[in-house]
C-alpha positions in Angstrom: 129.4 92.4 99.4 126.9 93.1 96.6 128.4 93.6 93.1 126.9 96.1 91.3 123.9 95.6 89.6 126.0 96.1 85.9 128.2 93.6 86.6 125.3 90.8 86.1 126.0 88.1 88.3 126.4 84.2 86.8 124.9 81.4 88.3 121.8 81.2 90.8 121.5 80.9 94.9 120.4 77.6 96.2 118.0 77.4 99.2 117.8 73.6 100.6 115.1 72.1 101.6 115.3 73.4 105.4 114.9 76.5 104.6 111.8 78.5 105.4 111.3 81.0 102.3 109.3 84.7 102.2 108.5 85.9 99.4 107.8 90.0 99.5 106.0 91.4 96.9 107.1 94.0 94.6 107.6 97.4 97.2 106.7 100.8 95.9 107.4 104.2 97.2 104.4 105.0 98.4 104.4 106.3 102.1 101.4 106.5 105.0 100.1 109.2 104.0 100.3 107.8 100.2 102.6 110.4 99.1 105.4 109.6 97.2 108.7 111.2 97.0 109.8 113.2 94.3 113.9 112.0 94.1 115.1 108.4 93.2 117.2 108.6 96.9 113.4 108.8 98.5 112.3 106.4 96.6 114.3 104.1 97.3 115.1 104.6 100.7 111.1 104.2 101.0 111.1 100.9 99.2 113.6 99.8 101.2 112.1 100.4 104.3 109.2 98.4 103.1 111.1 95.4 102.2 112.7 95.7 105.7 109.5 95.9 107.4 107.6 93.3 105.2 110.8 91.1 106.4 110.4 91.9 109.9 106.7 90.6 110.2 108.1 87.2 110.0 111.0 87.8 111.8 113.3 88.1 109.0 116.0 90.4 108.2 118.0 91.5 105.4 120.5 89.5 105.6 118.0 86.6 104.9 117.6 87.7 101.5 119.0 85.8 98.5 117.2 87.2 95.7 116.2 90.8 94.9 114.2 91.6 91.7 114.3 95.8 91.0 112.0 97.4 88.2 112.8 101.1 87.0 111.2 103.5 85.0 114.4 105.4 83.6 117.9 103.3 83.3 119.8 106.7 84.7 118.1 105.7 88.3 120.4 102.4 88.4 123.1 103.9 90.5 120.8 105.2 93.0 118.9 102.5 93.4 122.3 100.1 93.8 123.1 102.4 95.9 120.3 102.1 98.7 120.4 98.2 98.3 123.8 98.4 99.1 122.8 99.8 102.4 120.9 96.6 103.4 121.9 93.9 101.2 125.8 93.5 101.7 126.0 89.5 100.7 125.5 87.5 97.4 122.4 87.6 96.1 120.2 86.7 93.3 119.7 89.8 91.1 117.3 90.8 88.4 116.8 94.5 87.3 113.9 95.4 84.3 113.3 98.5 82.9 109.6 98.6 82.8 106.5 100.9 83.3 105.4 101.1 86.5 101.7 100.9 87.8 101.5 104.4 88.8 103.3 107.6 86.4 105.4 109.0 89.6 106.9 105.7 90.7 110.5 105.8 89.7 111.2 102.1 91.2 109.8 99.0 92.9 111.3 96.0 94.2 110.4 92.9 95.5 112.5 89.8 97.0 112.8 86.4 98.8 114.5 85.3 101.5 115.7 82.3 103.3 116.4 81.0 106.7 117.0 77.7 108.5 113.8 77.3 110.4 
């Protein structure tokens, strides 16, 4: 199971050298019809579904990742977005979370990872 994202984890993953690794870049919540939802639960949901489908092009899966890197606007979003990780990340992982600004004023979040698999 994931920790939560305050309880900073100690220590790194290791991928050997068997692995095949894909990196996705950072996912925002931007939709198909480039709208983006208003809530933090949209948002990430969203983002999530990106990192699932950017996973799924190279037959991937969640449970492939072993790093996740999260950017958020506003620090109060932090349960929210743990929250919808939590949902398709359930193993150890790698974890990085920034407060930053984002590239556009109505992104609340963004995240990218990398995952791993025996090839």
């Amino acid at each position: 199971m994931v920790k939560a994202v305050s309880e900073y984890l100690k220590g790194a993953v290791e991928v050997p050298a068997s692995r095949t690794l894909v990196i996705v870049g950072a996912q925002v919540p931007v939709d198909k019809r480039n709208a983006t939802p208003p809530d933090i639960a949209g948002q990430a949901a969203l983002v999530w579904a990106g990192v699932c489908d950017a996973l799924a092009e190279k037959n991937f899966e969640p449970r492939h990742i072993v790093a996740v890197e999260t950017d958020l606007a506003d620090r109060s979003d932090l349960e929210a977005a743990t929250a919808e990780q939590r949902r398709h990340v359930r193993h150890h992982v790698a974890q990085t979370v920034r407060i930053a600004g984002l590239a556009d004023a109505a992104w609340r979040l963004q995240v990218s990872v990398i995952a791993a698999r025996t090839a």
